[in-house]
N, C-alpha and C positions, 0 to 999 in steps of 0.2 A: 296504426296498430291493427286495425281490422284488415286490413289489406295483409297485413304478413300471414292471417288465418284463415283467409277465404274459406282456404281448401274444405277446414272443418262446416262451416255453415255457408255452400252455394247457391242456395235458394234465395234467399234474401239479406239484408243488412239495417240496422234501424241503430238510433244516437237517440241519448237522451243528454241532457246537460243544463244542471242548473245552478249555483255558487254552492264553491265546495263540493261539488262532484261531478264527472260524467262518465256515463254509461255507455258501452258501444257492444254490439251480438251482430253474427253471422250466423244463419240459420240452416239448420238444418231439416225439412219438413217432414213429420213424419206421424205427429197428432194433430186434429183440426187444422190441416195445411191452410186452409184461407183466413183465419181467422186467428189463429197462437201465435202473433209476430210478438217481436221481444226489439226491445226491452218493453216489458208490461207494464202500465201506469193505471195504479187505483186511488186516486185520492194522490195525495201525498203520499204512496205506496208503490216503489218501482220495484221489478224482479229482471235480471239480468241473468239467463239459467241456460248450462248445457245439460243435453241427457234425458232421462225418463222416472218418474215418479207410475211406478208399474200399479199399485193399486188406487189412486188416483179416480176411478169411481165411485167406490168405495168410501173414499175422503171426504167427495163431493156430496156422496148422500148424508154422510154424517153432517156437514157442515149445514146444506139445505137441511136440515130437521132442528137446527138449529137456528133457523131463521136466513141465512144467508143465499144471496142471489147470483148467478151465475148469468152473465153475457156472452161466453164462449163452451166452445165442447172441450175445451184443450185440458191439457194436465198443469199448465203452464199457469195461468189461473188458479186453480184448486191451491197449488203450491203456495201462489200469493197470499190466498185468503186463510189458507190454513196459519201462514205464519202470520199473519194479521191478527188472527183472533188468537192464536194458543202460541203466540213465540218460539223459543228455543227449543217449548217442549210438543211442537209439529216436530222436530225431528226426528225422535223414537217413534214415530206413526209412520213415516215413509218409508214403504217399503221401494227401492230405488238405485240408480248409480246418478251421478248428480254432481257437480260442484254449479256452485252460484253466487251472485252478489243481490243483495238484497239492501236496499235503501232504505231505512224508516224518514220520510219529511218530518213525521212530527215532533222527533226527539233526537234528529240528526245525525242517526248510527246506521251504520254499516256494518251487516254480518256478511263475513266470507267464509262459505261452507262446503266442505266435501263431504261424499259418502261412505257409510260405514268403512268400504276393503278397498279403498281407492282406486276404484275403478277411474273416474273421470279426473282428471290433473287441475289442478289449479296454483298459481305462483304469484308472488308477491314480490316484489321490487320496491326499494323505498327510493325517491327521485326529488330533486328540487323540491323539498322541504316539505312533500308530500308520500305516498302510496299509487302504485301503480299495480294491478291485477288483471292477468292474463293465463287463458286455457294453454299457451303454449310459450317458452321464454324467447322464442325468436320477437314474438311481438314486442318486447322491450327496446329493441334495434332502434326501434321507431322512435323513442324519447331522446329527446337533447340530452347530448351530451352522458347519456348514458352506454357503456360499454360492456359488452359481456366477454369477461374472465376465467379460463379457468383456477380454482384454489388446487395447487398440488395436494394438499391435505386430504382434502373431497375426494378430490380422481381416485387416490389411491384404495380411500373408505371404499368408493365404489366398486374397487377394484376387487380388494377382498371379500365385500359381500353382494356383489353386482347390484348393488344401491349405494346411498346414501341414505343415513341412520337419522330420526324425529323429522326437522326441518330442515335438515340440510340438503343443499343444490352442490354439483360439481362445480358450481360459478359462485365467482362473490360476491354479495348484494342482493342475489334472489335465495328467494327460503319458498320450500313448498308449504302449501296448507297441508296440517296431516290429515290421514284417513279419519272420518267418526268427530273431527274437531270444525267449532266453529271458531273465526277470530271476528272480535268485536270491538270496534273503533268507533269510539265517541270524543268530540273533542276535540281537546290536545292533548289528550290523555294516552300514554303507551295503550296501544293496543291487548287483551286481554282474549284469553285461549279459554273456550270454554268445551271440554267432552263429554260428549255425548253418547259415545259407543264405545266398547272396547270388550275387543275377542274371551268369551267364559263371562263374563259378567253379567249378561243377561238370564232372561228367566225363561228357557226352553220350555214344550211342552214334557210331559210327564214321561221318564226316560222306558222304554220297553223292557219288561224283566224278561222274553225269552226273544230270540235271533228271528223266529220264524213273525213276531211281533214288529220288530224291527225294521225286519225287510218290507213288508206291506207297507208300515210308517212311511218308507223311504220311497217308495213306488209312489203313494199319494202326496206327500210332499213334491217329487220331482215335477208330477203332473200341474198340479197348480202353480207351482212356479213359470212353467211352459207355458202355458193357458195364459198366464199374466204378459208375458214377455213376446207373446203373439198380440198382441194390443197394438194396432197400428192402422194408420189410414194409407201406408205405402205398402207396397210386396215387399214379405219377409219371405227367405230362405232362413239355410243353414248349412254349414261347415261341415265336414265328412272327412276325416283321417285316415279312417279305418282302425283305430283303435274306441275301446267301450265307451267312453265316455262320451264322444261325439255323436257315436251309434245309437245311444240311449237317447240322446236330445233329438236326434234325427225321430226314431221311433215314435217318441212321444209325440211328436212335433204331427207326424203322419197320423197319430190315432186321430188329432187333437180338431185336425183338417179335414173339411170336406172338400177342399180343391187339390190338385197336383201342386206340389212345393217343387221349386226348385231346391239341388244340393250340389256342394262348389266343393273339389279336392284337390288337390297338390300331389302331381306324378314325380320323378326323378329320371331323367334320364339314366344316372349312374343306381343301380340295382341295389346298393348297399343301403341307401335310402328311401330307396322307390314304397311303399305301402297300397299299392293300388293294388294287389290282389285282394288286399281285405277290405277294399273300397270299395270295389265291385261288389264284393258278397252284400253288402248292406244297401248297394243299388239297386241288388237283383230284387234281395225281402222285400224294401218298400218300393219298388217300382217306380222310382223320383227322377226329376229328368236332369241328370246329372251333368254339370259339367266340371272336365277335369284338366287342368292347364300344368304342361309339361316343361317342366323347369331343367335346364341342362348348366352346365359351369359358363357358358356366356353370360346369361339371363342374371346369373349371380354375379358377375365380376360388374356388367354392364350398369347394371341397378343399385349398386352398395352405397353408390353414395348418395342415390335418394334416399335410400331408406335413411341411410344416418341423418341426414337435413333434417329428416323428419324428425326423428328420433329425439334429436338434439343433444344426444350423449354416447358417449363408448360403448360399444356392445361388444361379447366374448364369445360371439357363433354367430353365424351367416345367416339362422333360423329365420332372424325378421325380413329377409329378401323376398321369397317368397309369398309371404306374407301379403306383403304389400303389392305385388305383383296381380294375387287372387284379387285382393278387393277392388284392384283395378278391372278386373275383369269382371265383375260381380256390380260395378256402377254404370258398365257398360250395357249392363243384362237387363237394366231398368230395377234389378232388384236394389232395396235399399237400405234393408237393417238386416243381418246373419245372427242366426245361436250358436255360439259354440260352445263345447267341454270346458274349456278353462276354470278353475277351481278344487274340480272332483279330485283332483290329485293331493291337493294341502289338505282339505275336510275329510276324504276318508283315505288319506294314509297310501297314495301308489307312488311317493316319490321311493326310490332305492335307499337312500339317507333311514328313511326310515325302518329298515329290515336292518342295515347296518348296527344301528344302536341298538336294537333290539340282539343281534349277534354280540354287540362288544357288553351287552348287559349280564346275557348268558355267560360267554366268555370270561367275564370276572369273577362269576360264581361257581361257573365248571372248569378253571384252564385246563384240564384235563381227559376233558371229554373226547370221546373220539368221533362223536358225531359233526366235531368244529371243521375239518375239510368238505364234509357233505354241506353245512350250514353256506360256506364262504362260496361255494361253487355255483349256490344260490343266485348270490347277490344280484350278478351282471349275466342271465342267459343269452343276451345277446353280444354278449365281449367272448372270443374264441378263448384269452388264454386264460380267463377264471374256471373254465372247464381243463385246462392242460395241468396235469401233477406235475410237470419237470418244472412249472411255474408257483407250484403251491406256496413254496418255502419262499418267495419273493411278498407274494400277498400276503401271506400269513405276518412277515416282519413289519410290512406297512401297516398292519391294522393293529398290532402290539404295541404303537405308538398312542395309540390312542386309550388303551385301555384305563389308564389314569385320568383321563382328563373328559371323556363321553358325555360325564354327566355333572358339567360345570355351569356356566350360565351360558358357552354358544352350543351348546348339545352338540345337534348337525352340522351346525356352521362350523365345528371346528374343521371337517374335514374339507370343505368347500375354501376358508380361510386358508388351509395349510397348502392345498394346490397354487391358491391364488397369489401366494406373499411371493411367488416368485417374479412377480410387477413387480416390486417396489425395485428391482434388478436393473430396471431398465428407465427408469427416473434417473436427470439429470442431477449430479450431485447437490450440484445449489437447491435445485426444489424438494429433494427427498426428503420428506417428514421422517423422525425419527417413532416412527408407531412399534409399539412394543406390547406384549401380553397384558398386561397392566392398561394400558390405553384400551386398547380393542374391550377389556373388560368394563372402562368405567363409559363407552358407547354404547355396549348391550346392556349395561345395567339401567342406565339411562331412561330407556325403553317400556323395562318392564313393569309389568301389572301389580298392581298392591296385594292379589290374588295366586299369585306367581310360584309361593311354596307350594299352593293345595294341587298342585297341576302334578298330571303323572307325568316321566320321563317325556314320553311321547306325544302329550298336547303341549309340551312344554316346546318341543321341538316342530310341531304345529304351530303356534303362537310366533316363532318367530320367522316360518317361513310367508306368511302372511303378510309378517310386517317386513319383508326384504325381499326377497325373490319374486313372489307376489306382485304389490304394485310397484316397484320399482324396476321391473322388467317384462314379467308376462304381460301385466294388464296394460304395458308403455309400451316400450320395446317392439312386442309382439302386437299388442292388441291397440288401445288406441288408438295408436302413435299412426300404427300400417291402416288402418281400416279408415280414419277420417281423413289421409293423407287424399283418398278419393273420395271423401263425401260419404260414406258408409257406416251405419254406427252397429257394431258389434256386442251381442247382449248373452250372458253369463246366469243359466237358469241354477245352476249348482251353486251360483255366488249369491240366490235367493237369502235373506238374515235369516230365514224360518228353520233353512235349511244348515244353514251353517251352525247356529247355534244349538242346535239340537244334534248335530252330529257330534260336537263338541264333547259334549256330557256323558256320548255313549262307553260303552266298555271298551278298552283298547283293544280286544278280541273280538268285537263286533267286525271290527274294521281290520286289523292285520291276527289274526291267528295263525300261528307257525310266520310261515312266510309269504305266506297268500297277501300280498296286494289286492287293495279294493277292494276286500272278500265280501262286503253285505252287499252292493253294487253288483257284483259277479251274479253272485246266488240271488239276488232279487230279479235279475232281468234276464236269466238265465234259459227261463224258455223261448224266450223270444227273439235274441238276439243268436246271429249265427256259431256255435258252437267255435270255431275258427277263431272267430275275435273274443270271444270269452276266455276262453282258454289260451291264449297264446301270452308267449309271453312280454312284461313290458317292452316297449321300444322306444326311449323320448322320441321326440319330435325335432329332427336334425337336418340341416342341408351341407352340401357341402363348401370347406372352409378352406385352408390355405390352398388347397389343389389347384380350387379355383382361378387363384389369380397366378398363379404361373404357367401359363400355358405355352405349349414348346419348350418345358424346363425353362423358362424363362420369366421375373417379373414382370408382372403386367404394365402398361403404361401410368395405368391410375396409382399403382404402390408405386411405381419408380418416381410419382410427380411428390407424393404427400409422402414417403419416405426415406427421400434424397435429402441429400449434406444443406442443401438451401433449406428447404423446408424444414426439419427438423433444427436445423437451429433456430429459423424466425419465428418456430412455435416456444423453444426454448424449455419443453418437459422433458423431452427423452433425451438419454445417451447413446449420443451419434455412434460411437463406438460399438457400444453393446445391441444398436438397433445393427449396424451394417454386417456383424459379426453376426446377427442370427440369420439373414438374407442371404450371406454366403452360402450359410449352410445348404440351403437350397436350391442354389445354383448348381450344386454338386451335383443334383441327381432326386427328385421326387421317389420314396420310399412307399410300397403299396400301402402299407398302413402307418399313420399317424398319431400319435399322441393326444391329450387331453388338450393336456399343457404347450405344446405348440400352435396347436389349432388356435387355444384361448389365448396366446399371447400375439400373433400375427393378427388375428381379428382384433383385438384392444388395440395395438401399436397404430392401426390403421383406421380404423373408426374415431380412436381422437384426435390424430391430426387432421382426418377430416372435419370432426367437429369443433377444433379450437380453429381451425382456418376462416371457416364460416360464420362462427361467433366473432372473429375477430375482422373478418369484411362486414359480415354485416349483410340483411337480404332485403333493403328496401322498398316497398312491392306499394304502387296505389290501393286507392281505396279498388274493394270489388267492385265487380260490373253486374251483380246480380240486383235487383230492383230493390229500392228503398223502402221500407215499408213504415217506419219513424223517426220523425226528425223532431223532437221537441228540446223546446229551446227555451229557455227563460232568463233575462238579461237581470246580473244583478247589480 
């Protein structure tokens, strides 16, 4: 099993194993390198931990003033002792990304735990009449006679909200831990879920009654978060997009330093996606010695299917290619943890979705306004034809569909949902779950907070991108999954709790007034930041997708192996039919501009055959070669 995760912890590897359980970590060094080997053993007290407990000195004084003794400098440690002496309720203390397993000898329990917004992954598998837990599900490969499946059910969940909803896996027999949740297994007793966090429910500090309040709030919050997540005995850099978010962590990251940081960006060959002019400008402000790796349609066709190995699930954009490429580049640089943006967008509101509701809210109350063309034109400034009138009357009808339904329990998700059900099109008949409006509803309902009515439209539609898109792609997909694919651990100063939950609280005009994205972000960092990327407007963060793999008007070798009559039948999900019928299309002729919906259904079709292929061979890999650092054994 450790052998299938090298990748995540190459530095070292250590086994603990005593009746009724064992323990196995791959290390990654990055606090107290010589001394925080894991699995950690205090007493009858083991900790088996991926990740970072960022205030962690903090902990340790509190606990030293209470008497307690510390042998190491590590956070790895603190962690131990903290749940030693205060239990379940160390967890609302760590401020963190984290999942771990924790042994108690003296009372024979086992807590498996992630953190707060599920940054770090953790999985569970139940096996020859025991529990199996693993940072990544390939590791399960490795158990006899265990197989990994995909459930059509799952795929399809995922399909629609690019996750899977509570504990569900695309596979059957694994369930993830959720975010903020510990499971607690004593016994022989079922297993028991005990939460610990959960988004609006905390006790922020005291909310700002005026913007220009706010903004400083948010300046000083962002800093200390920074400051914590520079915590490291290895070289930290940082990420650089060229959009504010990145910008801001970089800045900070620059006051925060008295040495030259390195900063690592993503060019594009093709110019539609290129951002490196606004990369430059923030290279230029802070003087950083920047490196920027030029990504072309090989580089993506070439690498997809590492990234999905890695991934270990369907992905609906090519986004994570690159990705994974940088942190390649970035463990070759000797650097070995990155900050990046990732967050700012759920917490203060710069997803599109969210100006959307805000339009079909207005629109209910005004159908008649004549402002609603200038409003929609809004939306997308980077789509040519939301700016074109001879298009108006086309948008205008798509979002009329919605006006009924906006403010239901998938808010955002409905529109995300309504693009996506065009998957289930291409599901073999035999496996096609019959999922209907009713279904999808008693899976978000499922989800939500006891809290859930007092939310305004808009944290309500916060709330659930958090709990879906969130970690079930960005922080995987994109972030984990790519970054320790090379050993590199990637750290999220905007996904600080202090920060999140305070941003929560605030007034939904702090954060989107009119149509301004990000607005307290904007206007808080507003002098500092190059005017260019302040102002401009949003861009996701895109690579490109089908073009890619047909080069010469022609499919690539990699789609013609995992999307051929053979393979698609001995995966036995899709409809050969309906897959060959969309491939032709293609064949015809590459159109300059591409769809949403094509792009996301060629990247789906092709990332699960290659991930049900590999789940279903299987990637059995020896133990690592990196040095042992525990081997404890007790025979029972």
């Amino acid at each position: 099993m450790l052998g299938q995760i090298a990748h995540r912890g190459p530095d070292a590897f250590g086994t603990y194993s005593v009746p009724r359980i064992a323990l196995g970590h791959v290390r990654l060094s990055i606090i107290d390198v010589r001394d925080g080997h894991q699995p950690f053993v205090r007493g009858q007290h083991v900790l088996c931990y991926n990740g970072e407990v960022y205030n962690y000195l903090e902990l340790r004084e509190e606990l030293r003033s209470s008497g307690e003794v510390f042998q190491t400098k590590s956070d790895t440690e603190v962690l131990l002792v903290a749940l030693i002496r205060w239990g379940l309720s160390a967890l609302p203390r760590c401020n963190g990304q984290f999942a771990f397993l924790y042994w108690n000898g003296d009372s024979n329990t086992l807590y498996a735990v992630r953190d707060r917004y599920g940054v770090r992954p953790l999985y569970v598998a139940e096996s020859q009449g025991g529990y199996a837990f693993a940072s990544e599900m390939r590791a399960f490969d490795a158990l006899p006679h265990f197989e990994r499946r995909i459930h059509p059910e799952s795929l399809l969940e995922h399909g629609l909200f690019w996750n899977t909803l509570g504990d569900r896996t695309i596979y059957s027999g694994i369930r993830s831990v959720e975010a903020g949740t510990a499971l607690v297994f004593q016994s022989d007793c079922a297993p028991k879920t005990h939460r610990y966090h959960q988004l609006g429910e905390g006790s922020p500090d005291a909310i700002p009654s005026t913007f220009a309040e706010a903004k400083a709030m948010l300046r000083e919050k962002l800093r200390k978060a920074v400051s914590m997540r520079l915590r490291s005995d290895v070289p930290v850099g940082a990420y650089l997009s060229g959009g504010i978010d990145s910008s801001v962590v970089a800045l900070l990251t620059d006051e925060l330093r008295s040495d030259k940081f390195q900063t690592f960006s993503i060019a594009f060959s093709d110019p539609q996606y290129d951002e490196s002019r606004f990369q430059a400008l923030m290279v230029d402000r802070l003087k950083t010695d920047c490196y920027t790796l030029t990504v072309d349609y090989a580089a993506i066709r070439d690498h997809f299917e590492s990234a999905v190995l890695h991934g270990e699930r369907p992905i609906f954009r090519t986004a994570p290619v690159p990705l994974y490429l940088l942190a390649k580049a970035v463990r070759e640089s000797g650097v070995r943890v990155v900050l990046t943006g990732e967050g700012a967008d759920e917490i203060l509101w710069g997803y599109d979705v969210f100006k959307e509701i805000k339009l079909l809210q207005f629109w209910s109350k005004s159908p008649d306004s004549p402002l609603l063309p200038q409003l929609i034109q809004t939306l997308y400034p980077h789509l040519a034809h939301y700016s074109d009138s001879k298009q108006m009357g086309l948008i205008r009808m798509f979002y009329e569909e919605f006006l009924g339904s906006y403010d239901n329990l998938l808010v955002g998700l409905n529109l995300r949902v309504h693009n996506n059900k065009i998957l289930a099109n291409y599901l073999h008949p035999d496996v096609r779950p019959p999922i209907g409006d009713e279904w999808l509803m008693e899976r978000i309902r499922a989800i939500l907070p006891p809290n859930w009515q007092t939310m305004s439209l808009l944290q309500r539609n916060q709330f659930l991108e958090m709990r879906t898109l969130l970690p079930g792609y960005l922080l995987s997909s994109q972030g984990d999954r790519m970054s320790l694919a090379h050993g590199v651990e990637g750290r999220y100063p905007f996904l600080d709790p202090d920060i999140v939950e305070w941003a929560f609280h605030l007034p939904d005009d702090f954060k989107l007034p009119d149509m301004s994205q990000k607005h307290l972000l904007r206007e808080a960092f507003r002098s500092e930041i190059p005017v260019e990327i302040i102002d401009r407007p949003k861009q996701p963060y895109q690579a490109p997708d089908l073009k890619a793999f047909f080069p010469d008007g022609k499919l690539c070798e990699l789609g013609q192996h995992h999307l051929g009559r053979e393979s698609i039948e001995a995966t036995g999900i899709f409809d050969r039919t309906m897959v060959s019928r969309f491939l032709n299309k293609w064949n015809r002729g590459m159109p300059v501009d591409i769809g949403y919906r094509d792009n996301m259904i060629f990247t789906f079709l092709l990332s699960t055959q290659i991930a049900a292929a590999h789940a279903r061979a299987g990637s059995h890999r020896s133990a690592p070669l990196s040095p042992r650092t525990i081997d404890y054994l007790e025979d029972g």
